[in-house]
Every structure is written in C-alpha cells, then in structure tokens.
N, C-alpha and C positions, 0 to 999 in steps of 0.2 A: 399400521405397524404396532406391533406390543412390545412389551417391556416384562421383562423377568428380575424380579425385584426379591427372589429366592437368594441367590448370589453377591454376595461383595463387589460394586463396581473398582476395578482398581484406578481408574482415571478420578471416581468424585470424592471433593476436599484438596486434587490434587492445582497446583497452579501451571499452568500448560503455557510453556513457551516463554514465562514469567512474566505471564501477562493476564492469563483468563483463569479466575479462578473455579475450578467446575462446582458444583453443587449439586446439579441429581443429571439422574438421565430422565431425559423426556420420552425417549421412542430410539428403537432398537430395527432395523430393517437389515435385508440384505446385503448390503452393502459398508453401510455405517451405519453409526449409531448418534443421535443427536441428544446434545447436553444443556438444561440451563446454566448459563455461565458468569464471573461477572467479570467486565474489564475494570482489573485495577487504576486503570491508566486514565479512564476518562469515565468510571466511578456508574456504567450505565449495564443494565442487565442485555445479555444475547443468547444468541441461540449458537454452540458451538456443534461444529458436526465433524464426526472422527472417522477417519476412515478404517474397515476391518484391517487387524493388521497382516492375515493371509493375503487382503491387497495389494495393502503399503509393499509388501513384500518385492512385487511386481514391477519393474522399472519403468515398463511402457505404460501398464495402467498410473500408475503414480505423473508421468507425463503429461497423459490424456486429460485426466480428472484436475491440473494446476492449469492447464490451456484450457479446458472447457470451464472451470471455475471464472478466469478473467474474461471469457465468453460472457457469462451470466452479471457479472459485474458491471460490465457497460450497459445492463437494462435501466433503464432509471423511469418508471412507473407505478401509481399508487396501488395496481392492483398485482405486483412481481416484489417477494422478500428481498429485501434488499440484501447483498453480501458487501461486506465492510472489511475483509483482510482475511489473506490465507498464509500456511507456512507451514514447518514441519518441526517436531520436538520429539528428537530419537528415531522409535519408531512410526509416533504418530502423527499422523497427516492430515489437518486439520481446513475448515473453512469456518470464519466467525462470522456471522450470520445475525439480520435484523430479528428478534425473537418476538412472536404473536402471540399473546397470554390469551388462551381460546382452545379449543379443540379443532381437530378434521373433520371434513366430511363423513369419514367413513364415521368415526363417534357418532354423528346427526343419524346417518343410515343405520348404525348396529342399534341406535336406541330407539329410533323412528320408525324403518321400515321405508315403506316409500311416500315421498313428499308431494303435498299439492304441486299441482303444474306453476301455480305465481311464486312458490318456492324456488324451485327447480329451477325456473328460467329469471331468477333472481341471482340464485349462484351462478347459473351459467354465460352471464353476461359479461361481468366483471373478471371472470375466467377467460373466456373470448378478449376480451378485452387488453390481457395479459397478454397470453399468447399472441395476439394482433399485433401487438409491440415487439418480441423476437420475432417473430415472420418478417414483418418490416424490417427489421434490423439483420436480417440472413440467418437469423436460428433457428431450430427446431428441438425444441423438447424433448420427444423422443420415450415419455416417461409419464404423462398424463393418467392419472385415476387418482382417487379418492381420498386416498394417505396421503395426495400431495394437495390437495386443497383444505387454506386453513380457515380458519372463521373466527377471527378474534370475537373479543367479549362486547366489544364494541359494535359489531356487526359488520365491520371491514371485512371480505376477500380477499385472499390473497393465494397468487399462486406460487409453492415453493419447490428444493430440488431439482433444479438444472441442473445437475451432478451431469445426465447422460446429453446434455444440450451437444447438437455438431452441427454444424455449419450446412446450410440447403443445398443438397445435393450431394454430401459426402455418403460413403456407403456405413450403416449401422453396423455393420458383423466387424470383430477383431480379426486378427491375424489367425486365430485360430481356429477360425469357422462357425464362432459362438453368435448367438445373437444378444444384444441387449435391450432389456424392456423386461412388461411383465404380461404374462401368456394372456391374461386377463383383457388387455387392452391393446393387443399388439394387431398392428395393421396386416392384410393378407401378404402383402408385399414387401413389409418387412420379413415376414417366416420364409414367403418363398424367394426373394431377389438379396437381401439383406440391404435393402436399399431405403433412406428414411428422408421423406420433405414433409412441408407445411400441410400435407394432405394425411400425413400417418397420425399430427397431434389431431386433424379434424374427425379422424376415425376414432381415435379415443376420447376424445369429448363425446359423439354419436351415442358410445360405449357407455359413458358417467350420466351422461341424458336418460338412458333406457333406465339405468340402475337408480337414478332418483326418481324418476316415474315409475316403476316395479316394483323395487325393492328386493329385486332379484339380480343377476347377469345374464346376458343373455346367453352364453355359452357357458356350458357344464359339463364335469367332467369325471373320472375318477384318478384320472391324473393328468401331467399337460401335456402329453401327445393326443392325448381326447381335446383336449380344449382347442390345441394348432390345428388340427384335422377338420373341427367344425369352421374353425377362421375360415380358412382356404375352402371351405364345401359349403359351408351353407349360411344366406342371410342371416343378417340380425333381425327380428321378428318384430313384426308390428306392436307397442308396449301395449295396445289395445288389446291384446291379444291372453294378457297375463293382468290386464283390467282394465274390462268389460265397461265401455262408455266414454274412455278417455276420447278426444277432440282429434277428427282427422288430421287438423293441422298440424299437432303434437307426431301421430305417426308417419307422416310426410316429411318434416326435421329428421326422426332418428331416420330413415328407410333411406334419404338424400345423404346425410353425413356420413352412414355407417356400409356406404355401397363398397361391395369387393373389388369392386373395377376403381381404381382411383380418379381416373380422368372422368369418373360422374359425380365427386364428391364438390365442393365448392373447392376452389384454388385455396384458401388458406384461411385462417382462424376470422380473417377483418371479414369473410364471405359469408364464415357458417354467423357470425353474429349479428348480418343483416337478414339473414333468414330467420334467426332468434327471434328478432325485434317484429318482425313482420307477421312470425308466428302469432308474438303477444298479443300484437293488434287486432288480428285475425279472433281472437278469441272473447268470447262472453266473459262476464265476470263470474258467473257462474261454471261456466268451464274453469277457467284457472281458479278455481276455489274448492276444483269436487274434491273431496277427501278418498282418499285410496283404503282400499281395505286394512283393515287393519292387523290382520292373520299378517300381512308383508313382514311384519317385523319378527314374525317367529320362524322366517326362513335362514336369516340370518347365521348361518355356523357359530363355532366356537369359535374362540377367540384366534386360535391356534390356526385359523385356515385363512387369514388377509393374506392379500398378495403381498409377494416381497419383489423388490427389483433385484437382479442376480443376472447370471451368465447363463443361455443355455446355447446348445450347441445347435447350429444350422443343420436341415437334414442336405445330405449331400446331393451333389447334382444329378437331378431325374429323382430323384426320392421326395415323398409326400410323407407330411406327418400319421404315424397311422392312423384309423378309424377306434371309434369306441369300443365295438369288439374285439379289438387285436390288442386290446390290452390290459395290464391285470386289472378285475374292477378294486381292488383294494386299495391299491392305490390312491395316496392323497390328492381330490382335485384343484387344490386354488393355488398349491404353492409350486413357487417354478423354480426346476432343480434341473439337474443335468438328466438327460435322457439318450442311450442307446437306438437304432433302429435293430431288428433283431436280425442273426447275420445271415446271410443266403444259402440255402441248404445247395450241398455239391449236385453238381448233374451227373446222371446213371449212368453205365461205359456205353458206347454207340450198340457195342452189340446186345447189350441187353435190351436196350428200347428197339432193335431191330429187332429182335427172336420175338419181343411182343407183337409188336406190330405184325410179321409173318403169321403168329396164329390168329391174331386177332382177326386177318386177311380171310385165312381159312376156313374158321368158322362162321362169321357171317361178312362174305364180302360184298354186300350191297349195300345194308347198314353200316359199314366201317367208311365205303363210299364215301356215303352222303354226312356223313361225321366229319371225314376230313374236310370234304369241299366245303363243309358249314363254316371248319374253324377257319379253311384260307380265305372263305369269303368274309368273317369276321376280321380277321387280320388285317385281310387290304382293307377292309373299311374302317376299321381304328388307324392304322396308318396314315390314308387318307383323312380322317378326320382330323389327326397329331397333325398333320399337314399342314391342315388349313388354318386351324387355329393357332398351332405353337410354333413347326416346323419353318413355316418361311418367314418368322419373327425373330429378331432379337432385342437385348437391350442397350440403349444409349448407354456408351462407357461416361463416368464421373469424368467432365474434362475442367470444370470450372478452374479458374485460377491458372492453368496451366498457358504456356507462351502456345503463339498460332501452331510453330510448327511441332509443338509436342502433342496439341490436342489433334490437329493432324494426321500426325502420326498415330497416334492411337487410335481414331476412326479407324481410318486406312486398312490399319492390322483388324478389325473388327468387319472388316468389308465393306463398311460404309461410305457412301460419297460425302462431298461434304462442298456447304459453299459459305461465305462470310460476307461480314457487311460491320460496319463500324458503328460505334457510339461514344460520345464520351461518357466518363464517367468517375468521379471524385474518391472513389475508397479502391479501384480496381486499377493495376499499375498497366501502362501502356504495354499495349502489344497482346497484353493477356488478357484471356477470355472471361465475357461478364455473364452470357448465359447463352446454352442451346435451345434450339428447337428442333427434332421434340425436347423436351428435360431428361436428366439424368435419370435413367430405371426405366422409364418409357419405351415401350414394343415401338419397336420400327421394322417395316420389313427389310430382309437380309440384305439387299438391292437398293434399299432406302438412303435418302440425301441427307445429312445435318446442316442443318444451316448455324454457324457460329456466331457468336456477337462478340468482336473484339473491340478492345478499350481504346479510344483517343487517349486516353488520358484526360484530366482532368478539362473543362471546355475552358476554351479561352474568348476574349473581345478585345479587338484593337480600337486603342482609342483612338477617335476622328480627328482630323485637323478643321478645328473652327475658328481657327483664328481668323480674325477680320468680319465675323460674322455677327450681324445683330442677336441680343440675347436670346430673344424666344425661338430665333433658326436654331443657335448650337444646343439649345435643352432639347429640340426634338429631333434633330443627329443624331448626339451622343446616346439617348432613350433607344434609336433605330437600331445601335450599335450593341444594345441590352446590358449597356448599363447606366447606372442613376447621375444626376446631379446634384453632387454637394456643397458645398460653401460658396456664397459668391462671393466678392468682394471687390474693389473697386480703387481706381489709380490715376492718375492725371496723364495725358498725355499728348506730344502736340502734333501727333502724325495718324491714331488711330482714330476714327471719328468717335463720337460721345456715343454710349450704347452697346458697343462693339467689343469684342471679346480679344482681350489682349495676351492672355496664356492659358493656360489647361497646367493641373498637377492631378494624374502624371500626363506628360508630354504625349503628342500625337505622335503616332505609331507603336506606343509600346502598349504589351500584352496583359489585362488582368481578369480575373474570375468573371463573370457574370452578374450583374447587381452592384459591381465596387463603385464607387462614388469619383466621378469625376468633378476637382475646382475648379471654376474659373475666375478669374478676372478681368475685369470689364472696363472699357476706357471711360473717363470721368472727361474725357476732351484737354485741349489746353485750358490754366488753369487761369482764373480771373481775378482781378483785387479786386476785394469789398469795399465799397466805398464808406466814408463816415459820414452817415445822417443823424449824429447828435445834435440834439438842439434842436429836432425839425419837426414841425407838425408830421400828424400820420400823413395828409396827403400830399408832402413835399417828398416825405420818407419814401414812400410807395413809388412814386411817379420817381426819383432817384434810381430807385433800387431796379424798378423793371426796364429803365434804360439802357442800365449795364446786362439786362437777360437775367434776373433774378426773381426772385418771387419771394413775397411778404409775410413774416405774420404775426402779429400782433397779442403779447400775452395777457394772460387775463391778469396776471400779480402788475402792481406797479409801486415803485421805490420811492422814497423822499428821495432827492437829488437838488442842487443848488437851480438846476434847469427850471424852468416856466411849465409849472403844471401843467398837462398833457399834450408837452412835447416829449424828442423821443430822450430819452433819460441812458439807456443800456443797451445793446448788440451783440448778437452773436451769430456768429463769428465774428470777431473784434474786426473795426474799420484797417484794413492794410492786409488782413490773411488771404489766402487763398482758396476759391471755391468753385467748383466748375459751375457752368452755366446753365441756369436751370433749379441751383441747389436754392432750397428756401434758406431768408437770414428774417432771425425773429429778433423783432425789436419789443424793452419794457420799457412802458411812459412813464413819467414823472407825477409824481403825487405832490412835488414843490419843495422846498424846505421845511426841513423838522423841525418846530417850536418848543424849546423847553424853557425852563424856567430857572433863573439864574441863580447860583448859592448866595450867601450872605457871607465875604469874606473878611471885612471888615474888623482889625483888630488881629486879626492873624497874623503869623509871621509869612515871612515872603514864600519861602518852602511849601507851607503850609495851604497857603491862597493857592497858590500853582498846582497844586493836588487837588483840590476839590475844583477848580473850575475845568481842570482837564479831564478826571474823572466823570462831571457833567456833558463832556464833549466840546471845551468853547480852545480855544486858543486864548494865550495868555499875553500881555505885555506889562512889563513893568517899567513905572514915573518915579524915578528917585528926585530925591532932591541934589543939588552939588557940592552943599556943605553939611558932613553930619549927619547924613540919614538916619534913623533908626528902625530898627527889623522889627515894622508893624503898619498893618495895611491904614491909611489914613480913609481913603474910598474907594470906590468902582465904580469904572465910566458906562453900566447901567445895574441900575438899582435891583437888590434882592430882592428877590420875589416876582419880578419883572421876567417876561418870554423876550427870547435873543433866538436867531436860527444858530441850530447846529453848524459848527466849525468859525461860527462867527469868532471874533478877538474881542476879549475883555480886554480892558485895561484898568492897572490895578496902582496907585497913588500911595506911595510910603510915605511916612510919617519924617518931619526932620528935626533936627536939636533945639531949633528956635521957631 
C-alpha cells in the first residue's frame, strides 16, 4: 500500500470516537486507510483502520465489514494481528487494531528483490501457520499477498486485514456481481465461480511463494483483464524458470499450491505448511542459501503499481476475462479497478448473410463446401468437447448452515440428488447442515448425488448407574461412557458394603457433554468406635487396634505427657470417634514428664508466687497460717532451683504474725 503524504489528512490529530487519538497515517489501500493511533483510555499505541467513506456510504458493505471484523476477532494467535474493538464516529467506520512497528512484505520485496529460499520459507511458515488457525476455525481470508504480511522490528510475522475474511463455503462475489480480492492473487475459481475456501488463501500463498523466490509475479499484465485471463489460462511457472538453479523441491511447492484445478491443491493452509516444512527438509543448506540475482530487484514498478484490494466486477455467465491482446496495452497492470467486457457487435439481417452466402455458392461451390463442412465439423467437436468437460457439470450450491430441508431444497432446484447422514457437532445448531460432499463450488455432474452432513447437535453421554459397584468397576463404566472421573469422596454406611459406590453427581441417566467429570462417593461401610489405647505399650496398642479391623501407625514426633515413657501418650482419631474399618489410627509415644526447674518464690507476696510458678508451668497451693497471716511467702514445699515435673503442685507457706 502507499501513502500520499502531498495532502492534509483530515482524520490525523483528530480523536475518533473519543477515544483514539490519530497521529499519521501508516498506509493508504483500497479500501481503507490505516492510522497510527493512541488509545486514550488504556494509554497504548494501535493500528486504527478507517474505512473509505464511498464505503461507509454503503449499508450492506458497512454490514459485511462489522460481521466479518468480529469474524477475525475470534482468531487469538501469535502469528494473526490481533483486532481489539470496532465502531463507527459519523461517517467513519473504523477497526482498532494490535499495531506492528515494522514494515510489509512488499517493503522487504520493493527493496530486496527476491529472497533466499530459508528466507521465503521463513516468512512463509508462520504465515501458514496463521491462516491454519482461521481454516480451522471456518474462515477464509480471501485477501493474501504482500501488503498483508507484516514483519515487525523484532522479527515476528504476522498476518494482517481479515477486512474480506467469510465463512468456508460462502460465495466471494457481492450482490452485484463484483468480485473481491486483488487480481494479483486471486484464485481461478474465484474469477470464474465467485466462489472462495481454504484452497483460494492456498493459491495465494502459491502466488507470494513464487514472488519471494523471483522477485517478480507470475502473471502480467497491462491491465487486469490480462492478469484474469492468464489466472483462468495458464499455470504459474516453475520459479526455476525466472532463476536458473533454484531446488526442484521449491518448484514442486509453488506448481502443487498454485494448481488451476483446486481439488489438486492441498485442503487448506495446515496442508500447504506440511509441504513447507518438508520442502525445507528436503533441502541442502546450500540450496536454501543460494542468493537470487540480483537485477530482481530492479523489476520492481513504481511505487504507484502495488496491488490494492477493491471491487471488481465478475464477468458475466459464459464470459471469460479477455486475452492480453484484446486489450488496451496502456493500460495500468497491477492495479484492480473496475472493468467492462466489450459489448457484442449486432448480427447482420438474415438476408444479407444469405445474399453472401448464395454468391459465395456460386462462385466457388466446392471450396465453399468443404468450408462449411470444416466449421460444422468444428462446432459439433467444440460442442462436444463443452460437453464433456463443462456441459454435464455443475456447481454444488452454498448449503452450509441452512436446515435439511432448505439445503434440500436447493439441491433439488439445482437437479441434484442428495442423501444425508448425521454428526454431532458443538458450533453447528441441530438440524442444520455442517458440510457437503462434494463442497461448495465443486463440479459434480448434472445427475450427480450430494451427500449432506447434518447436525446432532451438540454430542451428549448419559451417565451410568454404578451404584453398588466396587470403585475401580464404576471408573471404567463411566470412562466407557466417555466421560471422566472427578472427585471421590467417601461416607459411612451400614447397608452399602465398604468400597462401593454410594452416588454419582450428576445422577445416573442424565445427559452431559463428553469429558464432563463424573463424582462419586463411596461407602466407608458401617462406622466403627476407636477404641482408647492410652497408656499402652506399642504392642498392646497394635494388637488392640487390629482387633477392632484397624491398622496402626506409629509417629516418629513424641510428646512429654505424665504417661510412662514410650507408652502410647496421643491418638488420632480420639478414643470413642468414628472410623470405618480398615482406616489407619496413628498413635504419638510418650517421651515421659517434662523436667523444669522450680522459681525461687520465697519472700513474695501471695499474688506474686502464684505467677511465677504457674508461668513456670507447676500448679500452686497455698499454707496460711489461722491467725494473722501476712502477705509473704515463708517457703516452698521444693526448693528453688530444684527440677519438679511439669503440672506437678507446688506448695507455698505464708509467713504469720508471730
């Protein structure tokens, strides 16, 4: 795309929508014109992109372009510009856009010429790789060459303008007969059916392949009915061909992706990039290294001849684009604009082609013979050729999306038989169709079947009933069932045996997606009291505990406790809980009584004593006298400094009046 930087933008410095403040224009195409911009609102630079306003103007394109924009929105991959919000301010019709501080393709091409092949198939991976992501996802591009591939400064790919993205299988041409694309890259099938899938973006990749290995296009023109005419008539050219030594495998890639016939091209972008990759492999380091001449780059046009995407008009039914002689050579070749066919000159009155013909009789009637007989013998044999090849063919109408009996019906009216067969399917609403065979745009003969694929609707699985069943039977059920096990958990019970599966969430017989997580819970048996082995050697404890159907285990911490050093001191689960049979209960031994060492209270007052020895941990008693006490410790019944077990009772001797 260029940019004309002669004229006053009236959009930049302006705040669009009161939100993006513009600041230049980046690039100027057909269509729209794309702006650096910044959002006030979250303070981050983009790419705004406006649309012409003879467009906007347009109430169905204005449509198209806000539905095909949230089309491209749903891509969410490293190697597709991300679009971040759309809307409209008056006249202008805007999309805010992830912005790539970098140049195009075409910049690398106009200044390079043509690239080594480990180039080429550098950009072209991460490209594939893009487009691999709408294919999958049902889009089509539509729109593939050069000005749409960007190349930040960082050496990211990315591929941008889904402006013309439609849905796989819809038909490319508008209401008005027009095609959209740009003549440069446009599939044969879209000029002559107006028809666009995942096989039209592999033909213009084919297309950008040739032009980074050449540095040329492979069709030329001097205007774009030359350029349509050579689409629909003649291969793309081995790039070997325009330089001399490039690697078979390279022109095997462009000759396979760039075939006229679609049904030889690979099925979609994810196809042509396992050919990529196998290409690479396929190659010496020295092949993906050779440098291309260098004169490539002075093929180049002016600035003034990149393709622009725009409208141009389908030629009408039975019409071919004309040949390069039929038309003016003045004519600009790269840029695609609107074009007339030229109109049919009137037929002569009968009786003047018959007054020739009579003389023509007369003067030489054996040569006039064998003249005619030649053209009728040429005519039945073009006929018969139309025949074979076009005549007893048609195209599968677009039925995608539509209920059985409308795509039916439009068979039907089309002449075709038709027969169906079900699938489920999670994006495609029941009843209606998720794809034909053959696909939309596809020749089938006149007489020919379509076989339909209609929608189940989303698939479902009923959950099993396992109830009463031991665990590892209902985990391989419910698995049978295709879907997962989630949560177990676990319940006492005194009817279901221990092991055994006591409910399901959600309940047996009802319906969920495929993979949804089925709970269960599982009987724990009737529930058992713990008995109390405090106090008891381990192997009293033991022999206890696996009486009642328990199991032991022994921790490696152990407590001071008033208990007999390495008896059992602690339990868990407390002696009298409830535990089913089989559950382990861990007992901690005793380490004996804690020894500390007694304060010196002596002389204190009562208050006073009774704090520090309970702060030491003892228990306290106090010995008055019964006449006359006084508030001061006389002794304690053991001496400071002296070790007492923890919780032991001091006793503490107050002082009295005499």
């Amino acid at each position: 795309m260029t940019v004309d930087t002669t004229l006053p933008d009236p959009l930049v410095d302006r705040l669009l929508d009161g939100r993006y403040r513009i600041e230049a224009r980046v690039a100027a195409g057909g269509m729209a014109t794309v702006y650096r911009a910044l959002d006030t609102r979250l303070d981050r630079v983009l790419a705004v992109k406006v649309m012409h306003p003879a467009l906007a103007a347009d109430t169905a394109f204005v449509e198209r372009f806000i539905r095909e924009a949230k089309s491209a929105a749903r891509l969410d991959h490293p190697n597709v510009v991300g679009v971040y919000d759309q809307g409209t301010d008056g006249a202008y019709v805007y999309l805010a856009m992830e912005y790539i501080a970098g140049c195009t393709l075409r910049d690398v091409l106009r200044e390079r010429g043509a690239l080594q092949p480990r180039a080429a198939l550098d950009i072209m991976e991460p490209v594939l790789a893009a487009l691999g992501a709408a294919h999958r996802a049902g889009l089509v591009h539509r729109d593939m060459k050069p000005e749409n591939v960007l190349i930040g400064d960082d050496g990211r790919v990315k591929v941008a303008d889904f402006g013309l993205v439609r849905t796989v299988g819809t038909n490319s041409a508008t209401n008005t007969g027009s095609i959209l694309g740009t003549v440069s890259y446009l599939a044969p099938e879209q000029i002559e059916h107006g028809t666009a899938d995942t096989r039209t973006d592999v033909y213009a990749c084919g297309v950008v392949l040739y032009e980074m290995l050449t540095g040329t296009k492979p069709h030329s023109g001097a205007s774009p009915a030359q350029v349509l005419y050579q689409h629909l008539h003649r291969d793309v050219p081995s790039p070997s061909e325009e330089v001399p030594g490039l690697a078979p495998e390279l022109d095997d890639l462009v000759t396979t992706t760039t075939a006229r016939d679609p049904g030889l091209r690979p099925d979609d972008a994810v196809g042509m990039l396992g050919l990529v990759r196998a290409a690479r492999n396929a190659l010496t380091h020295e092949q993906l290294d050779a440098r291309p001449p260098l004169a490539a780059a002075a093929r180049e046009e002016a600035a003034g001849s990149e393709d622009r995407t725009s409208v141009l008009p389908r030629p009408a039914a039975g019409q071919q684009p004309v040949p390069a002689q039929a038309t003016d050579p003045a004519a600009p070749s790269d840029l695609t604009a609107r074009f007339e066919h030229p109109p049919v000159p009137p037929a002569p009155p009968a009786s003047s082609v018959r007054s020739r013909l009579t003389a023509a009789l007369r003067g030489r009637p054996r040569r006039v013979v064998l003249i005619v007989a030649a053209v009728l013998l040429a005519l039945l044999a073009g006929t018969g050729v139309w025949y074979v090849n076009s005549g007893q063919f048609t195209s599968v109408p677009a039925v995608l999306d539509l209920t059985q009996d409308k795509a039916e019906e439009k068979l039907d009216a089309a002449g075709l038989g038709v027969r169906t067969k079900q699938a489920y399917s999670d994006t495609v609403e029941r009843g209606h169709v998720i794809a034909t065979d053959p696909r939309p745009g596809e020749r089938i003969r006149n007489t020919g079947r379509v076989t339909l694929t209609v929608s189940r609707g989303p698939e479902r699985a009923e959950v099993p009933n396992v109830v009463g069943m031991r665990l590892d039977d209902a985990k391989k059920k419910i698995a049978e069932e295709g879907l997962t096990v989630g949560d177990v958990g676990a319940q006492f019970s005194d009817e279901t045996p221990q092991g055994s599966v006591l409910a399901t969430d959600p309940r047996a017989g009802e319906e969920r997606r495929p993979d949804t997580p089925v709970s269960l819970v599982v009987s724990k048996g009737a529930p058992q009291e713990v008995p109390d082995v405090s106090g008891l050697s381990v192997a009293d404890a033991t022999a206890a505990l696996r009486d009642e159907g328990f199991q032991i285990k022994v921790s490696d911490a152990q407590v001071f406790s008033p208990r007999e050093k390495g008896s059992v001191a602690e339990q868990s689960p407390a002696a009298g809980a409830k535990a089913a049979k089989g559950d382990t209960i861990t007992v901690t031994l005793s380490k004996g009584k804690e020894m500390i060492t007694v304060p010196d209270v002596t002389g204190k007052s009562e208050s006073e004593a009774r704090k520090a020895l309970t702060d030491a941990g003892f228990q306290v008693r106090v010995d008055k006298p019964f006449l006359f006490p006084r508030d001061s410790v006389e002794s304690q019944s053991v001496r400071a400094g002296d070790k007492a077990a923890r919780g032991d009772t001091i006793t503490i001797k107050m002082k009295g009046a005499f």
